[in-house]
C-alpha positions as CSV (number, residue, x, y, z in Angstrom):
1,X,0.0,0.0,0.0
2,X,1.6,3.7,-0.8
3,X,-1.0,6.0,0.3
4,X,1.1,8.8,-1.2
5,X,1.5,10.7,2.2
6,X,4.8,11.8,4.1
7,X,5.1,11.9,7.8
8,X,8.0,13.3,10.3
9,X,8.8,11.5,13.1
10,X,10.9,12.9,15.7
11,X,13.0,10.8,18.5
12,X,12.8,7.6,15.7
13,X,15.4,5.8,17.3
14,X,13.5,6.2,20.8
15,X,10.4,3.5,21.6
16,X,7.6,5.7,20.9
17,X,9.1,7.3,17.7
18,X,10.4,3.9,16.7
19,X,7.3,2.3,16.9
20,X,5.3,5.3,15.4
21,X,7.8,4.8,12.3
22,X,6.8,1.1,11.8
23,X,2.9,2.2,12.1
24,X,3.5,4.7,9.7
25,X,5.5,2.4,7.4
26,X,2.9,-0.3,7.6
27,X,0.1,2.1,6.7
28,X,2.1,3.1,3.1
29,X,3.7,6.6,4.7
30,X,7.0,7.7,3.4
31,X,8.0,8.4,6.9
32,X,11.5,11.0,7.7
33,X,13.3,9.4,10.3
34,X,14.8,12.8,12.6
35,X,17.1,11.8,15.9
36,X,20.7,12.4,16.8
37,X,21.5,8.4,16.7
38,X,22.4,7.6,13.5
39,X,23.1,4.0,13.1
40,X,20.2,3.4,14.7
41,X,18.2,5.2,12.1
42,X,20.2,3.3,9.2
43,X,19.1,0.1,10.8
44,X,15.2,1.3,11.0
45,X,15.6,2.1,7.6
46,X,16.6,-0.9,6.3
47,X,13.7,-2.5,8.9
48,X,11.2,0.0,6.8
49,X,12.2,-1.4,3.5
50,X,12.7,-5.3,4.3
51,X,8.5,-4.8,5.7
52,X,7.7,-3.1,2.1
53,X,7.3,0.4,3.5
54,X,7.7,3.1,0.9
55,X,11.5,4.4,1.3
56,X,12.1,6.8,3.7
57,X,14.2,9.4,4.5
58,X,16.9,9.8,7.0
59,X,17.8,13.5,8.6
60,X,20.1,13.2,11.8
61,X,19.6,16.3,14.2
62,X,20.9,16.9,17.3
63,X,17.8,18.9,19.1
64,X,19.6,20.1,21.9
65,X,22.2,22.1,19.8
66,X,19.7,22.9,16.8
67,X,18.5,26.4,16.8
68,X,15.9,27.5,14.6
69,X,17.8,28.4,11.1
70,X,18.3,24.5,11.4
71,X,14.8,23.7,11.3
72,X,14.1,26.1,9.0
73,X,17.0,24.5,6.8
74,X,15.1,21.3,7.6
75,X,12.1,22.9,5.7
76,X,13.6,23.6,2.9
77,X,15.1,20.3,2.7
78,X,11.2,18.6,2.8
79,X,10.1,21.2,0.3
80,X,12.7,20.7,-2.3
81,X,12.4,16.6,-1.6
82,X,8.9,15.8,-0.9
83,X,5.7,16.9,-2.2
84,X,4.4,17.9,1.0
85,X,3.7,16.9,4.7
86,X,1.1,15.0,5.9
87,X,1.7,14.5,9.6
88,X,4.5,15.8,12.0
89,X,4.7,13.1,15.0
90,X,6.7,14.5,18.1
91,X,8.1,11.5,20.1
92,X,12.0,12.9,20.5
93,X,11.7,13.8,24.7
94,X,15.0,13.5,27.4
95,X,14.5,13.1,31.0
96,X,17.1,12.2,33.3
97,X,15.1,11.7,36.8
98,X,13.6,13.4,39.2
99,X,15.7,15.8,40.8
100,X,15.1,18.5,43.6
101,X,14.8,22.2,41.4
102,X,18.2,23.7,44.1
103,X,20.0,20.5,42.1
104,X,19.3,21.5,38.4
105,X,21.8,23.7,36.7
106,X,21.3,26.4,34.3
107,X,23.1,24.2,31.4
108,X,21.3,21.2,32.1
109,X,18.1,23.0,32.6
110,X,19.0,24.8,29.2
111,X,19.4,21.7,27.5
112,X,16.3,20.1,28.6
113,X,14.3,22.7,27.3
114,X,15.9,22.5,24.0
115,X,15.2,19.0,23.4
116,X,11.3,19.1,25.1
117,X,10.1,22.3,24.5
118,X,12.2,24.8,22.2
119,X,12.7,22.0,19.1
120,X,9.1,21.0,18.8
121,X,7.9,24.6,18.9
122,X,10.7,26.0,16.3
123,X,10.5,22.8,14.2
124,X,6.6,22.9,14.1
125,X,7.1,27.0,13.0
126,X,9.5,25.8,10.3
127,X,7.0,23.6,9.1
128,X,3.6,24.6,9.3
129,X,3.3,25.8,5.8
130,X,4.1,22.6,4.4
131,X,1.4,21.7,6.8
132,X,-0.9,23.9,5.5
133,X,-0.7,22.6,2.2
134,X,-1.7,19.3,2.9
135,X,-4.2,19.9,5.8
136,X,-1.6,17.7,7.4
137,X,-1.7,17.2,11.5
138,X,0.7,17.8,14.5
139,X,0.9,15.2,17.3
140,X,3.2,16.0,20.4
141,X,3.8,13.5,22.9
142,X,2.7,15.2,26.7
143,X,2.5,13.7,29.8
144,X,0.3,13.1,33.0
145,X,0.2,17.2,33.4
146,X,-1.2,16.6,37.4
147,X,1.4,14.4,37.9
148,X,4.6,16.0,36.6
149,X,4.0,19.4,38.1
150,X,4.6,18.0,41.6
151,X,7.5,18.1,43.0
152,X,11.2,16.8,41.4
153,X,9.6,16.8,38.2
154,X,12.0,19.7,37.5
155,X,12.9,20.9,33.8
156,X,10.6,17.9,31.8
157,X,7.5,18.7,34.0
158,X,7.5,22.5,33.3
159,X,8.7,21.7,29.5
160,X,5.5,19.5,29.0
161,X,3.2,22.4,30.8
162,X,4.6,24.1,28.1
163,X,4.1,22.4,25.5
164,X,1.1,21.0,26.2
165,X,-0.1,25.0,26.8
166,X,1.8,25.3,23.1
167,X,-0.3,22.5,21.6
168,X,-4.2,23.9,23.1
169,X,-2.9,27.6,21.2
170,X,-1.8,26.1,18.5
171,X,-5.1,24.2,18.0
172,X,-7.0,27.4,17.9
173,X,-4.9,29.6,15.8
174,X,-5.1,26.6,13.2
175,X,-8.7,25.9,13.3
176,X,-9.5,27.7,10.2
177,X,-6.2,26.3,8.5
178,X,-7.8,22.8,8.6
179,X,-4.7,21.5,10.3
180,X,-5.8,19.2,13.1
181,X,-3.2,19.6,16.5
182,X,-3.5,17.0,19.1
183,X,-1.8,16.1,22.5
184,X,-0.6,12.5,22.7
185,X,-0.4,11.1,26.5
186,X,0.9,7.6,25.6
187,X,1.4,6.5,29.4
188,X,4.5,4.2,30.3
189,X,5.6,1.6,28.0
190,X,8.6,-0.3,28.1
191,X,11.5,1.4,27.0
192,X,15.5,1.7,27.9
193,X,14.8,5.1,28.9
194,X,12.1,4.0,31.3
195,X,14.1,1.2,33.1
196,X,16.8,3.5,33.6
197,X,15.1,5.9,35.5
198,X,12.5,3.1,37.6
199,X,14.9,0.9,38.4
200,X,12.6,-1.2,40.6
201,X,9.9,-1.4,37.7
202,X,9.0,-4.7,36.3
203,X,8.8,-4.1,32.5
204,X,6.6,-6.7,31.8
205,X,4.2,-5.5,33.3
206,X,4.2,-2.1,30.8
207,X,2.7,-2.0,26.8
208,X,5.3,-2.1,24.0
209,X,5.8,1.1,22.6
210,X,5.0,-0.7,19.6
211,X,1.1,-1.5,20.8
212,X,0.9,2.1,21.7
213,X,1.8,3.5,18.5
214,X,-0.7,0.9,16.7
215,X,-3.5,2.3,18.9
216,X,-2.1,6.1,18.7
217,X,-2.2,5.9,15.3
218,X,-5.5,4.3,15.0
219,X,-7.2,7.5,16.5
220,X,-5.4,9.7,15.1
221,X,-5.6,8.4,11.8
222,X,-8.8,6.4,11.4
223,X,-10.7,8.0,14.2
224,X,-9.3,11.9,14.0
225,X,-11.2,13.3,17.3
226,X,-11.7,17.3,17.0
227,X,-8.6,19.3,17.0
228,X,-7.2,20.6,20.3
229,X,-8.2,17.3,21.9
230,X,-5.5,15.1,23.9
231,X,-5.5,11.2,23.6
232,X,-5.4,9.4,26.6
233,X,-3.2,5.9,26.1
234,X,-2.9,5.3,29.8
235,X,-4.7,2.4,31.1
236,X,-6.7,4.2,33.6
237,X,-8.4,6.1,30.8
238,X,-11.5,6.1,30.0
């Protein structure tokens, strides 16, 4: 199947953005594979084409030292190489732990905010014309907002307030545009990341990132809810 539509995915060497990639691939996207890591993306690539996926695209990117004539760049890139974007997926997110806010330095508090909060804004910017275009869609992975404003949460819980704030505007400015913004809250899924931080956790006991994507991309795509609307993946929801 080649349904003749291009999709960014951000953080594809990560579980969610991995996972997202194959969905996409399965489903006859051209997908653009974006992380810093990559060998890893060479090897999903070569994944992509061995399960009949249209080709895709690899474009390596560092988000915590991009700045926004890279995206920008990045836009010009997709223009010149693609004939338009269909979907932008955010999945690329860093958190270390949780740390007490007296312990966070300016550099690492800087560079947090990069990766969660100032790429996805300047790289949705960069690309919301191409968006435009194709009445494409904007998904950007949040979190348990109640949860993550409590305390240690530290630079990732006020990055995903901020996004998630980023992501309600958005919604409204775009309305009229006919591009559809969402807020994706996939819950916890087994990942490296994951066990790193929750150590005790017993990771069987947690989806596959790859059963998370299937069922984000079903609503998204087959079930598109009204824009501005956040999908709940946790399995307390509903």
């Amino acid at each position: 199947m080649n349904t003749n539509q291009t999709a960014l995915v951000t953080g594809a060497a990560g579980g969610l953005g991995k996972g997202m990639a194959r969905e996409l691939g399965r489903r006859g996207y051209t997908v653009i594979l974006l992380d810093r890591q990559v060998e890893a993306l060479e090897s999903l690539y070569d994944e992509l084409l061995e399960q009949g996926a249209p080709e895709p695209a690899i474009y390596p990117l560092n988000l915590e030292g991009a700045n926004p004539k890279d995206y920008l760049q990045l836009a010009d890139t997709l223009d010149e190489n693609f004939t338009g974007l269909d979907l932008l997926f955010h999945a690329a997110a860093a958190f270390p732990g949780l740390k007490p806010m007296e312990q966070i330095k300016p550099d690492d508090w800087m560079s947090l905010m990069q990766i969660n909060l100032n790429g996805p804004v300047w790289l949705t910017q960069a690309l919301l014309a191409l968006l435009s275009d194709r009445k494409g869609s904007i998904v950007f992975t949040l979190e348990d907002l109640p949860r993550v404003q409590k305390a240690y949460w530290g630079t990732y819980g006020v990055a995903k307030h901020g996004l998630a704030a980023f992501q309600h505007m958005l919604a409204e400015e775009l309305e009229n545009a006919g591009v559809r913004v969402y807020g994706l809250d996939p819950g916890p899924m087994r990942t490296p990341i994951r066990a790193e931080v929750w150590v005790g956790e017993d990771p069987k006991n947690l989806p596959d990132p790859e059963e998370v994507a299937r069922e984000a991309a079903r609503q998204i795509l087959d079930q598109p809810p009204a824009t501005g609307s956040c999908i709940n993946l946790r399995p307390s929801a509903g």
